[in-house]
PDB file as gemmi writes it, atoms N, CA and C in Angstrom:
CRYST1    1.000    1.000    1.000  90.00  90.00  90.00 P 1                      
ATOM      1  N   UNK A   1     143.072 -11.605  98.209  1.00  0.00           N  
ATOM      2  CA  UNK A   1     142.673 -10.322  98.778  1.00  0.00           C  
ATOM      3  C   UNK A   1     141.633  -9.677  97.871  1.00  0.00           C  
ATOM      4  N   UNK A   2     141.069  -8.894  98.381  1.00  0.00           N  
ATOM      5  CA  UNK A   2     139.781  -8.296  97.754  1.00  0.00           C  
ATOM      6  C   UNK A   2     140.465  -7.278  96.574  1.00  0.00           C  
ATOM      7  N   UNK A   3     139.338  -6.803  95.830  1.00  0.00           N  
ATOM      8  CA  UNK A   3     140.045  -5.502  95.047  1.00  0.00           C  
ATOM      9  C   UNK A   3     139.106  -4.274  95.464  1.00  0.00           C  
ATOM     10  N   UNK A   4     139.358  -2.826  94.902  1.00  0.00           N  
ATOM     11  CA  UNK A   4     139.051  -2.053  95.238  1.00  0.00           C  
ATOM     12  C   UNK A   4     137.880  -1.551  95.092  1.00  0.00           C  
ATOM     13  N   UNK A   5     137.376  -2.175  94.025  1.00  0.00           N  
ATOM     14  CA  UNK A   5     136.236  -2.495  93.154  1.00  0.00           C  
ATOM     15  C   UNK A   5     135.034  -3.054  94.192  1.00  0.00           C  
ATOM     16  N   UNK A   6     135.851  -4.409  95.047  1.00  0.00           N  
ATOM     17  CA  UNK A   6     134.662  -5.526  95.905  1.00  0.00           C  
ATOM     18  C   UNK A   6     134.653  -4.667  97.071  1.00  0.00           C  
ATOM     19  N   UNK A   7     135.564  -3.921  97.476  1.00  0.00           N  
ATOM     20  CA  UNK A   7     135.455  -3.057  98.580  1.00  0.00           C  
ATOM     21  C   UNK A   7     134.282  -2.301  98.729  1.00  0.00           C  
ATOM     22  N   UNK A   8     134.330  -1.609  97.595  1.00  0.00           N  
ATOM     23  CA  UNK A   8     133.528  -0.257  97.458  1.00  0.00           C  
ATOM     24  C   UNK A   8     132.415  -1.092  97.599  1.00  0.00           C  
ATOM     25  N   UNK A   9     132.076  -2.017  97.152  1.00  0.00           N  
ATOM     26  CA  UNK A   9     130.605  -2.667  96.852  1.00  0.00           C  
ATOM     27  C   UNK A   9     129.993  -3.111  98.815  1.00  0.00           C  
ATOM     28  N   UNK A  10     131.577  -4.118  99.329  1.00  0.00           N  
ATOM     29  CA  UNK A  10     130.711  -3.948 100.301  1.00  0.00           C  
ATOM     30  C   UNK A  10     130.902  -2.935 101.251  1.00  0.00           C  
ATOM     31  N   UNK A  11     131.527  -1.876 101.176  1.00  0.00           N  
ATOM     32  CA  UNK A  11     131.540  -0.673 102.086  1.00  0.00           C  
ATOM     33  C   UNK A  11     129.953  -0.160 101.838  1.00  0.00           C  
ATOM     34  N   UNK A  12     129.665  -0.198 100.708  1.00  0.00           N  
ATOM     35  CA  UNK A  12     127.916   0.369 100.966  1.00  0.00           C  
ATOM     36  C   UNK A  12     127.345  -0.748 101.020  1.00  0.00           C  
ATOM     37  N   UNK A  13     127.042  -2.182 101.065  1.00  0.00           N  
ATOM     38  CA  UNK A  13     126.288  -2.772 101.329  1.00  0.00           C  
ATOM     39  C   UNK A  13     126.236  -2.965 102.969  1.00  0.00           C  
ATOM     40  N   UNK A  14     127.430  -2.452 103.547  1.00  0.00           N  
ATOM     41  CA  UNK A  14     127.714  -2.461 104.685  1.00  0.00           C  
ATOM     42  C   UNK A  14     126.849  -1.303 105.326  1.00  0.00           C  
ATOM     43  N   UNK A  15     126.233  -0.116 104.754  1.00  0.00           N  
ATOM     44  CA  UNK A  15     125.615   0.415 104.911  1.00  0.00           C  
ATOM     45  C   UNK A  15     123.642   0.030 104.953  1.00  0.00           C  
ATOM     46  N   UNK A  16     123.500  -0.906 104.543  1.00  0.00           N  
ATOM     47  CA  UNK A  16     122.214  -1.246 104.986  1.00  0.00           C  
ATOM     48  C   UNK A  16     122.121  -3.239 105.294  1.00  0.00           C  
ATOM     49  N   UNK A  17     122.915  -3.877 105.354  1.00  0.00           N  
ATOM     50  CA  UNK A  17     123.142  -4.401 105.655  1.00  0.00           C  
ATOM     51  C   UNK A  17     124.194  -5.687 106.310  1.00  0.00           C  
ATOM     52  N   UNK A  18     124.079  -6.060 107.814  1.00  0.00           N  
ATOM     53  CA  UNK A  18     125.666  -6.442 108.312  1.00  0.00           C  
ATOM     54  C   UNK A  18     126.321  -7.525 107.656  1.00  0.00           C  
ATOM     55  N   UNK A  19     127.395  -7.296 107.294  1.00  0.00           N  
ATOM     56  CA  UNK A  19     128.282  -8.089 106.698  1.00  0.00           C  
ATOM     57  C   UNK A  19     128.774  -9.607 107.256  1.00  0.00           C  
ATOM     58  N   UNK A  20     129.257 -11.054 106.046  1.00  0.00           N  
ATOM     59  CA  UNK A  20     129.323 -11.787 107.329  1.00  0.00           C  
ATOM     60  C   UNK A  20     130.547 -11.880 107.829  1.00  0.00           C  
ATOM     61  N   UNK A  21     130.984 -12.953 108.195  1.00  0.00           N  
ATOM     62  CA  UNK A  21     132.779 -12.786 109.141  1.00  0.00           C  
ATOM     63  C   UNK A  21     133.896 -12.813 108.080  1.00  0.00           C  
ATOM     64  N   UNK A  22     133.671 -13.779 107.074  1.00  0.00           N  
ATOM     65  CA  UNK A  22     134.447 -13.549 106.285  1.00  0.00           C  
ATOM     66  C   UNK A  22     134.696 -12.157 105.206  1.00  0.00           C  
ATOM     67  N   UNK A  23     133.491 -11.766 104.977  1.00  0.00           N  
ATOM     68  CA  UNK A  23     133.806 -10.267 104.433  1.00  0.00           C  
ATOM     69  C   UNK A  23     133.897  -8.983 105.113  1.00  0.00           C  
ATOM     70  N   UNK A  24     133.963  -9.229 106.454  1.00  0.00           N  
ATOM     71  CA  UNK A  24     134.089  -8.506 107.697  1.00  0.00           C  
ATOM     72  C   UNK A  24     135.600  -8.105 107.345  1.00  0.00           C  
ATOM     73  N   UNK A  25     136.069  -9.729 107.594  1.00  0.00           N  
ATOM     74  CA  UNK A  25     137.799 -10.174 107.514  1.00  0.00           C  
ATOM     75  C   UNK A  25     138.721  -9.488 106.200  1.00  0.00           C  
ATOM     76  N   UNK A  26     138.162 -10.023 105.293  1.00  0.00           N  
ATOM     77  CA  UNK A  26     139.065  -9.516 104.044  1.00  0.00           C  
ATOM     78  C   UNK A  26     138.382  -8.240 103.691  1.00  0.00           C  
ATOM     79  N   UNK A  27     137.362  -7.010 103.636  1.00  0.00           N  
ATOM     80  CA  UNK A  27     137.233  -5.641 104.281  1.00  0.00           C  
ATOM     81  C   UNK A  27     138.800  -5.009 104.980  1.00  0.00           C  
ATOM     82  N   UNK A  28     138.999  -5.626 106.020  1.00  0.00           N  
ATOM     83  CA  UNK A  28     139.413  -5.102 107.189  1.00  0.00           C  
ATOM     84  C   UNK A  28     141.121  -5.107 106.928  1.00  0.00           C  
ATOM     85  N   UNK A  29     140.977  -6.215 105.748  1.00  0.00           N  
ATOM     86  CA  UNK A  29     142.642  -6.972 105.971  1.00  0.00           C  
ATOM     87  C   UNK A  29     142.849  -5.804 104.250  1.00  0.00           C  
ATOM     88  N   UNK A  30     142.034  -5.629 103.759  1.00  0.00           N  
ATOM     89  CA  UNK A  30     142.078  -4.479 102.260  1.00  0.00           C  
ATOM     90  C   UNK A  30     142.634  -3.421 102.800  1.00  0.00           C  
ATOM     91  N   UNK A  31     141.842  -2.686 103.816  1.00  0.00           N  
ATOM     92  CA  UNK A  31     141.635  -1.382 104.466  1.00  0.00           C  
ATOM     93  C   UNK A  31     142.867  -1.249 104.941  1.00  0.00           C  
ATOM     94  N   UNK A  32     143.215  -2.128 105.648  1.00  0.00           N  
ATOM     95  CA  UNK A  32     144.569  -2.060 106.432  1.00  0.00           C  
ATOM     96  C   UNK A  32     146.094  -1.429 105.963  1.00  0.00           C  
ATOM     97  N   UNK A  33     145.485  -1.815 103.728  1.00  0.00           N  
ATOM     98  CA  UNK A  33     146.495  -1.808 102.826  1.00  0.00           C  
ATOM     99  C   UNK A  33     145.994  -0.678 101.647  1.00  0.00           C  
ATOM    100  N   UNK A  34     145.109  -0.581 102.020  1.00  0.00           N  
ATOM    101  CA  UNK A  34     144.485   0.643 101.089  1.00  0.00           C  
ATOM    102  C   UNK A  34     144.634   2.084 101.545  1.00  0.00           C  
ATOM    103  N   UNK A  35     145.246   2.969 101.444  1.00  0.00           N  
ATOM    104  CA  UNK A  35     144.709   4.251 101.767  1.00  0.00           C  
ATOM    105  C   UNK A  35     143.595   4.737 100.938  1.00  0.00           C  
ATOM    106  N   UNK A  36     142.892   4.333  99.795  1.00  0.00           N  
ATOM    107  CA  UNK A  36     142.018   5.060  98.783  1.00  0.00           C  
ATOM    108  C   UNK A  36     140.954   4.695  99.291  1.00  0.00           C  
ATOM    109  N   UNK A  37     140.867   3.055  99.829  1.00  0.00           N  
ATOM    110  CA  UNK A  37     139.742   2.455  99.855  1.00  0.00           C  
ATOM    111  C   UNK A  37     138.900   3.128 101.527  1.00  0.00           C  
ATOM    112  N   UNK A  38     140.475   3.178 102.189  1.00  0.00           N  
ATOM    113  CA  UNK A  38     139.946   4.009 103.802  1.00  0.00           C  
ATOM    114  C   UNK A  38     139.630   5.503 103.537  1.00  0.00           C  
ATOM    115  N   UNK A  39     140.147   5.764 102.801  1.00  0.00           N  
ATOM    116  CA  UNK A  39     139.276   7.327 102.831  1.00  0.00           C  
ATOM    117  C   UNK A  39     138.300   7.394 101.950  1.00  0.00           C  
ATOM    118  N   UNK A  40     137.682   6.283 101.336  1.00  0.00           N  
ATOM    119  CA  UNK A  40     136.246   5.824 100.578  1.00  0.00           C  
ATOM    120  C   UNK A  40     135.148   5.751 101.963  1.00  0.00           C  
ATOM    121  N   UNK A  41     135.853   4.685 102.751  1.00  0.00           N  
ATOM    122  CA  UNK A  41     134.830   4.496 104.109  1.00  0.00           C  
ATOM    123  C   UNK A  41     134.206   5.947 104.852  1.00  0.00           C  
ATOM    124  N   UNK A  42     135.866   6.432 105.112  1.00  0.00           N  
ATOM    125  CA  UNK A  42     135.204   7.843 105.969  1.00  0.00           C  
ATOM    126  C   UNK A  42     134.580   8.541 105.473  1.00  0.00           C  
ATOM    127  N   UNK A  43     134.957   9.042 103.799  1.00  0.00           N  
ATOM    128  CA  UNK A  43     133.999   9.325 103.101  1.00  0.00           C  
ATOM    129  C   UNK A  43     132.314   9.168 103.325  1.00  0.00           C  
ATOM    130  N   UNK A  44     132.158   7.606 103.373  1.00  0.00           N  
ATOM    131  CA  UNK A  44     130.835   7.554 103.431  1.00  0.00           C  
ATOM    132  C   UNK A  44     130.146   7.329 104.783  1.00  0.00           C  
ATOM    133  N   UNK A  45     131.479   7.331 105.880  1.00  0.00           N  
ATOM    134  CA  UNK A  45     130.509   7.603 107.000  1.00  0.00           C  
ATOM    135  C   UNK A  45     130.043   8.757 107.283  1.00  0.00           C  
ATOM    136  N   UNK A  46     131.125   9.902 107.094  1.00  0.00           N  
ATOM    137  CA  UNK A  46     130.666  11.181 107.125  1.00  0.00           C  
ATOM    138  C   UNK A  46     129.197  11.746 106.049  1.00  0.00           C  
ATOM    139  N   UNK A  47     129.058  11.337 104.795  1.00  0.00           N  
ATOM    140  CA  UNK A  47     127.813  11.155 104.395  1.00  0.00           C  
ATOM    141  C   UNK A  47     126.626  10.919 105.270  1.00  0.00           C  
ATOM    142  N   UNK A  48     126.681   9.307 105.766  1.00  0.00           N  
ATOM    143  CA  UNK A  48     125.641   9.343 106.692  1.00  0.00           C  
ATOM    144  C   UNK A  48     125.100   9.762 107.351  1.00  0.00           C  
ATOM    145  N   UNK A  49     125.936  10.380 108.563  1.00  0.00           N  
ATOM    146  CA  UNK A  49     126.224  11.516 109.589  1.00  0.00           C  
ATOM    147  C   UNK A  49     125.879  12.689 108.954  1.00  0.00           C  
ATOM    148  N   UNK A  50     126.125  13.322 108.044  1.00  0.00           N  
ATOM    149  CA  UNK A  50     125.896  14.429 107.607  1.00  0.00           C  
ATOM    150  C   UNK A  50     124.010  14.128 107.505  1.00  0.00           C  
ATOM    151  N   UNK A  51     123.737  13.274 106.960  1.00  0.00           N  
ATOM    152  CA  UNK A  51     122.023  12.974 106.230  1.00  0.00           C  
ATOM    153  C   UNK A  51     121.380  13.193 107.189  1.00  0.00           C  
ATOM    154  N   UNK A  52     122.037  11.734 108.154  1.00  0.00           N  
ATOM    155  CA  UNK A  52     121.060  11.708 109.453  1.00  0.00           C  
ATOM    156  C   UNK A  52     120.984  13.066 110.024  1.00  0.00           C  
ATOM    157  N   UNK A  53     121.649  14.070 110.242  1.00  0.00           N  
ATOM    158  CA  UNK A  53     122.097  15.148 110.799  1.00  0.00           C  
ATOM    159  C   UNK A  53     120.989  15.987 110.361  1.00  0.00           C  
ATOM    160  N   UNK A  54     120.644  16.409 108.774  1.00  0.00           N  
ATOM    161  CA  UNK A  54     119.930  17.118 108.000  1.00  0.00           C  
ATOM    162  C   UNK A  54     118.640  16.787 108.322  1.00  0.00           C  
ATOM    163  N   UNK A  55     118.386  15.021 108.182  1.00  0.00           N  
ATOM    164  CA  UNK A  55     116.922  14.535 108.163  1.00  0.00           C  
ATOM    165  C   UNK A  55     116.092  14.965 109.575  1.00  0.00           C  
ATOM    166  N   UNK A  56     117.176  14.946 110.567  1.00  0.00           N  
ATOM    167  CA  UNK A  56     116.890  15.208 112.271  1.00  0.00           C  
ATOM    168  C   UNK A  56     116.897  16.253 112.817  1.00  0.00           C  
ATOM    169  N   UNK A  57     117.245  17.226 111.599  1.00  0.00           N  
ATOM    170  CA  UNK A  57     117.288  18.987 111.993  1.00  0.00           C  
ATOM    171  C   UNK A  57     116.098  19.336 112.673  1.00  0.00           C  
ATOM    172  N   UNK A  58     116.287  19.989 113.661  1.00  0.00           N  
ATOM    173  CA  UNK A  58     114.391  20.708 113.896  1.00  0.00           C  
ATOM    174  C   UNK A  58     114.392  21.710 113.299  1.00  0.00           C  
ATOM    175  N   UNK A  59     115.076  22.760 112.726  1.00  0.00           N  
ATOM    176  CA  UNK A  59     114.564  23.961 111.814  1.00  0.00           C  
ATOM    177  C   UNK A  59     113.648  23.356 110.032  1.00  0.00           C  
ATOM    178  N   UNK A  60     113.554  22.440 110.180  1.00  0.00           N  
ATOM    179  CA  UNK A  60     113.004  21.755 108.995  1.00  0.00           C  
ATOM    180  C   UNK A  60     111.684  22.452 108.515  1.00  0.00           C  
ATOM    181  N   UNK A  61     111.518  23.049 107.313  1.00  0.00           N  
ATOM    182  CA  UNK A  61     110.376  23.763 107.512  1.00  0.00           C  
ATOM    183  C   UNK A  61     109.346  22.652 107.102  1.00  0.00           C  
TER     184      UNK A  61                                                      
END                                                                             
């Protein structure tokens, strides 16, 4: 099984690029057993969301 450490690494590499099946798999099978590592993810989806959100504002001066 992965550690929390390889997680984090590909939870953001997962962010610019797609992961393959096998680290899809053991990701998914971590997460399942992690609560730290799943509220790392939402963590950084909400990041994204938040950016994209800011970058796409129209009040932008």
């Amino acid at each position: 099984m992965l550690s929390c450490k390889e997680v984090s690494v590909l939870l953001s590499q997962a962010q610019e690029r797609r992961l393959g099946l096998g680290e899809r798999l053991g990701l998914e099978l971590h997460l399942m057993l992690c609560a730290g590592c799943t509220r790392f993810r939402r963590q950084l989806d909400f990041m994204r969301v938040a950016i994209r959100r800011y970058v796409n504002r129209e009040d932008r001066p």
